[in-house]
C-alpha positions in Angstrom: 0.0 0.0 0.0 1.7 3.3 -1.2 1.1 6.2 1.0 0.2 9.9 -1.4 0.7 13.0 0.1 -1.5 15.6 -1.2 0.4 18.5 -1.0 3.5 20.3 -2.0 4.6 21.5 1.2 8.2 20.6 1.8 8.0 20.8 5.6 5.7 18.2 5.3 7.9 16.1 3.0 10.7 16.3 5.3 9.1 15.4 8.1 7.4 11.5 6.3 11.1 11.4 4.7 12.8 11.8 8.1 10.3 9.2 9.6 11.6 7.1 6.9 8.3 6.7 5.9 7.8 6.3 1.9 5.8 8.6 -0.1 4.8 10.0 -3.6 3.6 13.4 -4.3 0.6 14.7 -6.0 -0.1 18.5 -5.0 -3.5 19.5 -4.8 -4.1 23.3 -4.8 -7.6 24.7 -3.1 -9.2 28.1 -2.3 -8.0 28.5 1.1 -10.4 31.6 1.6 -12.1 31.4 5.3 -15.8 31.3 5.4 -17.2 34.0 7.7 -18.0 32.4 10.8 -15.8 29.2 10.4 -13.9 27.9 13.2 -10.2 27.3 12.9 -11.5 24.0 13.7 -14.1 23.9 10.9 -11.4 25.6 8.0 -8.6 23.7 8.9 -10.8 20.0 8.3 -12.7 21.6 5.7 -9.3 22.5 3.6 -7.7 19.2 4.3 -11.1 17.3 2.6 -11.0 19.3 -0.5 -7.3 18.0 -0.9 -7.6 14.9 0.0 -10.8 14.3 -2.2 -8.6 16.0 -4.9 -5.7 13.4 -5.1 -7.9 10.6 -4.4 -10.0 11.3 -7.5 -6.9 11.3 -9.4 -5.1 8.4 -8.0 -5.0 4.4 -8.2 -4.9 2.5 -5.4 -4.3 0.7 -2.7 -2.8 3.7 -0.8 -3.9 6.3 1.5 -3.7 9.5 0.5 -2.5 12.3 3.0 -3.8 16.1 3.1 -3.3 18.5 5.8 -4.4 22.1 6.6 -2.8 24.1 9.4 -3.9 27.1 11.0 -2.8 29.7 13.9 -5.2 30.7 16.4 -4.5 33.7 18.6 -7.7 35.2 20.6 -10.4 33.9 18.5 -8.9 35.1 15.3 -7.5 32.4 13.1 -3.9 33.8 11.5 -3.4 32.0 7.8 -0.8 32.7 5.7 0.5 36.6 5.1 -1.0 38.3 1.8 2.1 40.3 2.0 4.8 42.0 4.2 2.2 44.3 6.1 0.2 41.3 7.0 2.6 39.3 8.2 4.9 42.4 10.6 1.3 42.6 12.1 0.3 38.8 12.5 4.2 38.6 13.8 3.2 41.5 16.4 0.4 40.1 17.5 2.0 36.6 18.6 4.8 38.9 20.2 4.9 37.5 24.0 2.0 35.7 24.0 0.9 32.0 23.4 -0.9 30.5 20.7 -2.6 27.9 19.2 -1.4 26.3 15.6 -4.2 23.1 14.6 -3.5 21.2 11.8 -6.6 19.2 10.3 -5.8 16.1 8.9 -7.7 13.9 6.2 -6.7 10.4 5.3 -8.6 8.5 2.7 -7.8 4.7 2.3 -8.4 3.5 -2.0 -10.1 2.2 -3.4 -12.5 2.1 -1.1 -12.9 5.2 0.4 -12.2 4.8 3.6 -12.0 8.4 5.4 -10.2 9.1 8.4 -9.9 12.8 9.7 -8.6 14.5 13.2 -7.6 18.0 14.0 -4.2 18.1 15.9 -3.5 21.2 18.3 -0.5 22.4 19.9 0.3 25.4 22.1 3.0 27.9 21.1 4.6 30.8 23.0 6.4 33.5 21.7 8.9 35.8 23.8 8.0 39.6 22.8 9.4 40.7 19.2 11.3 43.5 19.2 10.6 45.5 16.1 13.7 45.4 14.7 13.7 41.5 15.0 10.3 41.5 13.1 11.8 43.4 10.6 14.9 40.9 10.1 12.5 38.0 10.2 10.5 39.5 7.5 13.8 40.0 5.4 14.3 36.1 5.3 11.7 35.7 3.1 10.5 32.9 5.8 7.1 34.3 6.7 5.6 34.3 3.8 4.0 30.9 3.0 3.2 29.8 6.7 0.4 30.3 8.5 1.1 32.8 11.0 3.9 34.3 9.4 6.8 31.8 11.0 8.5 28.7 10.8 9.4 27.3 13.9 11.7 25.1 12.2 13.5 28.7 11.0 14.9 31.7 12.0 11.5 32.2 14.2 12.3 28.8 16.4 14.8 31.0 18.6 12.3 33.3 19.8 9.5 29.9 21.0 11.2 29.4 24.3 8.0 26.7 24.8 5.5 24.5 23.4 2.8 21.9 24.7 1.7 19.6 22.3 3.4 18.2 19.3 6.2 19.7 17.9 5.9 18.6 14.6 2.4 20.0 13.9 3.3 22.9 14.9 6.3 22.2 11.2 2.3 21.3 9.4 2.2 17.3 10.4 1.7 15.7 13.2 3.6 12.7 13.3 2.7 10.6 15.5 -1.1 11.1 15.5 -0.5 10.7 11.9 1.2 7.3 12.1 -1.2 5.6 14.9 -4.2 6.9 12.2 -2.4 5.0 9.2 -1.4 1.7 11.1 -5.8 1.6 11.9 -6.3 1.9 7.7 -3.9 -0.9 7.7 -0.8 0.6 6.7 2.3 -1.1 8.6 6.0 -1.0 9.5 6.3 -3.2 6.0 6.2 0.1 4.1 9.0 1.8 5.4 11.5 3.1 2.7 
């Protein structure tokens, strides 16, 4: 059973590859815009489904195909990815000292038979403040600008999250081991490993 993973996300190609867990590609590309009155709860599933329902009309099976949607959540306001340099120095300001939530709604759909599988995956983030000058620096990395929230813990922006509770890797866009207890119950084993 190949695993797909519907997405083009490198941080979530590194993290199956570092797992040593085998995987092809096919990207999937949906309109990420937030329905007014959606939860970050409600978005994040909701965006995962369309991708997932994406690859797995285009692919053959047996696999299970992968999609994933990740969201920040500060104060009841969900923080996607920066339209541009403004949006992210004041998404970046507003996670300055304070903790966060980033949820990462995952979809798995077992072919050919359509098996569907999805959980939402949270973890808590804090930030030590952001001096403006740092924001500024950040922002010249170029690294802001296709996460949601505006950083990449993984980055430049990890040396300013003195803590987290929850999982670090969906905090990267993939939790890992929720992930791999949800793929061993559609029957996908240690046997696959690359």
């Amino acid at each position: 059973m190949k695993l797909i993973l519907a997405s083009a996300s490198a941080r979530r190609a590194d993290i199956l590859r570092d797992a040593g867990i085998a995987f092809h590609v096919l990207s999937s590309a949906v309109d990420e815009t937030l329905i007014p009155g959606e939860s970050a709860n409600d978005l994040v599933i909701r965006l995962a489904k369309a991708k997932a329902e994406l690859v797995a009309a285009r692919a053959v099976g047996p696999a299970i195909v992968i999609a994933a949607d990740t969201a920040v959540l500060l104060d009841g306001q969900i923080l996607g990815k920066p339209k541009n340099s403004e949006d992210a120095r004041n998404m970046l300001t507003k996670l300055s000292g304070r903790t966060h939530s980033v949820m990462t709604g995952v979809v798995l759909v077992r072919l050919p038979d359509a098996e569907q599988r999805n959980f939402v995956e949270t973890t808590q983030v804090q930030f030590d403040p952001l001096p403006e000058d740092d924001i500024t620096r950040y922002l010249d990395t170029d690294e802001a600008f296709d996460k949601a929230g505006a950083y990449g813990i993984q980055g430049r922006a990890g040396r300013y999250i003195p803590r987290i509770e929850g999982c670090y890797f969906n905090v990267v866009g993939l939790p890992l081991a929720r992930l791999w207890r949800e793929l061993a119950e559609l029957g996908y084993s240690e046997e696959n490993l690359a």
